[in-house]
N, C-alpha and C positions, 0 to 999 in steps of 0.2 A: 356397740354392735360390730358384729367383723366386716371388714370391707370387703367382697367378694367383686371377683373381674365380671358382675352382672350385665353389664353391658355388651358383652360377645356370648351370653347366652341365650338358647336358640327357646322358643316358646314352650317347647317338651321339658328343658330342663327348668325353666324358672317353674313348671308344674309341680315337679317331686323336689324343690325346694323349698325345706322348711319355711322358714321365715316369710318366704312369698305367700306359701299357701296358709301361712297364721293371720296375714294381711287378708286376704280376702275371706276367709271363713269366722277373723274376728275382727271385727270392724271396728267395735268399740275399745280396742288395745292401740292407745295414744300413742306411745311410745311407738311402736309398730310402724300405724297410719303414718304419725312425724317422716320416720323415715324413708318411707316408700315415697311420699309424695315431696319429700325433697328432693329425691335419687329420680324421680319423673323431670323434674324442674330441672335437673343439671343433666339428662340425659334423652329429651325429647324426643329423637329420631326413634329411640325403642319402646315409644307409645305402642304400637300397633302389635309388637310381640307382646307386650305387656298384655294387652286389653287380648288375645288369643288366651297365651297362659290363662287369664283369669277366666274365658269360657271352659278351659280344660278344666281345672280346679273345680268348678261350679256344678259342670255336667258330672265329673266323677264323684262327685260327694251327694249326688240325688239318693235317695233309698230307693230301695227296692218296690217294687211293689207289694203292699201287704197279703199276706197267706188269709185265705177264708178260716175260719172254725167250719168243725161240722154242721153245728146250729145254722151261723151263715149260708153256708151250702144248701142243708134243707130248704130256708126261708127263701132263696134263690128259686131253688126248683119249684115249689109251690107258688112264687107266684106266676111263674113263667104257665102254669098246668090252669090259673086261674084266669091267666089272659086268655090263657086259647079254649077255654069254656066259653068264654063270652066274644069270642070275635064275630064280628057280623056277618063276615062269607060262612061260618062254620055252624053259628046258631040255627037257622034254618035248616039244617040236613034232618036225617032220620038218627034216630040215638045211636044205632049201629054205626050207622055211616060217618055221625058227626066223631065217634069215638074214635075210624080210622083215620078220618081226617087232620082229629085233632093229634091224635100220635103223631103224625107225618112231619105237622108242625114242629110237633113234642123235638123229634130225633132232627129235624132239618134245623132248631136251634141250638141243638145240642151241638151239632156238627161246626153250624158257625164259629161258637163261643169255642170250642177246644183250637178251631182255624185262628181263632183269633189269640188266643193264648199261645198256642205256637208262636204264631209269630212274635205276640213280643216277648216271648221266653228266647226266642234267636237272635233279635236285636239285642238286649241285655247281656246274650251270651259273646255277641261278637265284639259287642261296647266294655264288657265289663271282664268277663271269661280269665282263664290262666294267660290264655296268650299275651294279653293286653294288660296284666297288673305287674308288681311293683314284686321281683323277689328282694328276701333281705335272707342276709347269710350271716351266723353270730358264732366265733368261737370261744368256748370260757378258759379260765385258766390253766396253761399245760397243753393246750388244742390249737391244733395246725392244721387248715382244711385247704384243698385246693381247689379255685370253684371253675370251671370254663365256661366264659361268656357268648354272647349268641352267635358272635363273629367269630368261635375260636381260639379268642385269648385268651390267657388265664392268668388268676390271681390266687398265689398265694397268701392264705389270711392267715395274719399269725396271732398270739392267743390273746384274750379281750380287744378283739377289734370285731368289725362289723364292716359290710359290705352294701352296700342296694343298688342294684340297676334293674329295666325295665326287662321279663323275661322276652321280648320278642324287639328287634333292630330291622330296620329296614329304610329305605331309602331317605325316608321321610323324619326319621325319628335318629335322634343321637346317640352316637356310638358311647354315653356316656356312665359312669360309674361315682359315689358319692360314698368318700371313706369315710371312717372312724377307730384310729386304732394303725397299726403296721402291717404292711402287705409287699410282698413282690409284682409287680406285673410281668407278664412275658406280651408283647402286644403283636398281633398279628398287623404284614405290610399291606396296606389297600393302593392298588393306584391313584386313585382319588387323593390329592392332598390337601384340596382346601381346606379352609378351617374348618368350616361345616361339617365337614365330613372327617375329622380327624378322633380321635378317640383320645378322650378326657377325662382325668381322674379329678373332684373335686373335694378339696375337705375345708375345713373352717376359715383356712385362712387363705388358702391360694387356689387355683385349677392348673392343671398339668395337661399340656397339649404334648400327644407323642405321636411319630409313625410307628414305624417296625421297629421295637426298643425294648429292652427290659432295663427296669428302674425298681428303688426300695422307694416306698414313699412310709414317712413315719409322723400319725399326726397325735400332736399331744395336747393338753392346755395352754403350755409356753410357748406352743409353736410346732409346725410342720416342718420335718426333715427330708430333704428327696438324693437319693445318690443317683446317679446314671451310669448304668453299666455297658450300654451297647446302643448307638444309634445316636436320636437326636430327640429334645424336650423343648418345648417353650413354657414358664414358667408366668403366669397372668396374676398378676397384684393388683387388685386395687384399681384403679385409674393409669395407674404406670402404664410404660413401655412394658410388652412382652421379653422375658430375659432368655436366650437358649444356653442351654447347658452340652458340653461335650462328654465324650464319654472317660470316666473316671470323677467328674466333678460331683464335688457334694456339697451341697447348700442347706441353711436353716433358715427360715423367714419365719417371722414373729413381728407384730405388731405393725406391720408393711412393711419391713425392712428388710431387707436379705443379708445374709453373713457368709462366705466360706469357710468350709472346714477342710481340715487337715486330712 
């Protein structure tokens, strides 16, 4: 499996990480479980992000709540019409009376149940909605898309690659992105430059920490290639030290290893 810099990742990103989220939604995948729960064993202090991620993962993968049929709906309403024939403050009235009464009930249920559907149609919305999912961007062959992310950067996707970050950033959540394929970055400068807060390209084999920079990152099977054109990079392997690059440097890392190129 690839060695990914996991350990400087923040609880959001080990969510839309594959391999994390194949761990907790399949359990029974050995191979998997093996390595998670060694990578805990040599990494304990990011228990607590871990076990966060893994309510992320857990919470987003609930369904939905099931749609009624018609049938349903009827069998709903009838019996709702059958309780309030027989309710004890209502039976005693006169038929006329007991029939306004029992309407009153009729519409005053009515009203709850749509108050109550609202509502959890707006939790769902605000849990689950555009704002808070997962866009992915795909170019095919011949196609060059340019995509602007929520902070204003933007990336050049060039043809058979693929992009995904979260469509909505904010203080709380990572400024981060998960390649496949070859792309430009232009990255917009934050004051902010902790780590936390820096803006991260990740693909199979390394993550890419940038401020204000534009970089080519190119990921392939043999390996991920990054040039730096402007600014400043740290390059995260594995367990290693973070490596920074200057601008003009061009590196390949494959298999933990990094190489310069010409």
């Amino acid at each position: 499996m690839h060695q990914k810099p996991y350990a400087a990742y923040s609880a959001e990103e080990f969510a839309l990480d594959d391999l994390f989220v194949r761990w907790v939604k399949h359990p029974d995948d050995e191979e998997v479980v093996a390595y998670w729960e060694q990578w805990l064993r040599n990494n304990p202090a990011c228990a607590e992000t871990v076990d966060t991620a893994r309510i992320l993962v857990e919470t987003g993968s609930r369904p939905m709540l099931p749609s009624l049929t018609t049938d349903e709906i009827s069998t709903v309403w009838g019996r709702i019409r059958e309780s309030l024939e027989t309710m004890e403050d209502v039976r005693p009235l006169q038929p006329d009376v007991r029939a306004v009464v029992g309407w009153w009930y009729f519409f005053r249920t009515v009203a709850a149940t749509l108050g109550l559907i609202l509502l959890v149609g707006w939790a769902l919305w605000m849990q689950y909605g555009p704002e808070q999912s997962v866009q992915v961007v795909r170019t095919n062959t011949g196609q060059t898309r340019r995509v602007r992310l929520p902070d204003n950067s933007t990336v050049t996707l060039h043809p058979n690659s693929v992009v995904r970050f979260a469509r909505c950033w904010n203080d709380e959540s990572p400024r981060a992105v998960w390649l496949q394929g070859e792309a430009d970055f232009a990255v917009v400068h934050r004051p902010d430059t902790s780590s936390s807060r820096l803006f991260r390209v990740h693909t199979a084999d390394l993550t890419i920490e940038a401020v204000g920079t534009t970089f080519r990152v190119r990921q392939r099977p043999k390996g991920t290639r990054v040039a730096l054109r402007s600014g400043q990079v740290n390059l995260l392997i594995s367990q290693q030290q973070s490596i920074r690059l200057q601008p003009g440097d061009s590196v390949e890392v494959a298999g933990g290893s990094i190489q310069a190129l010409p």
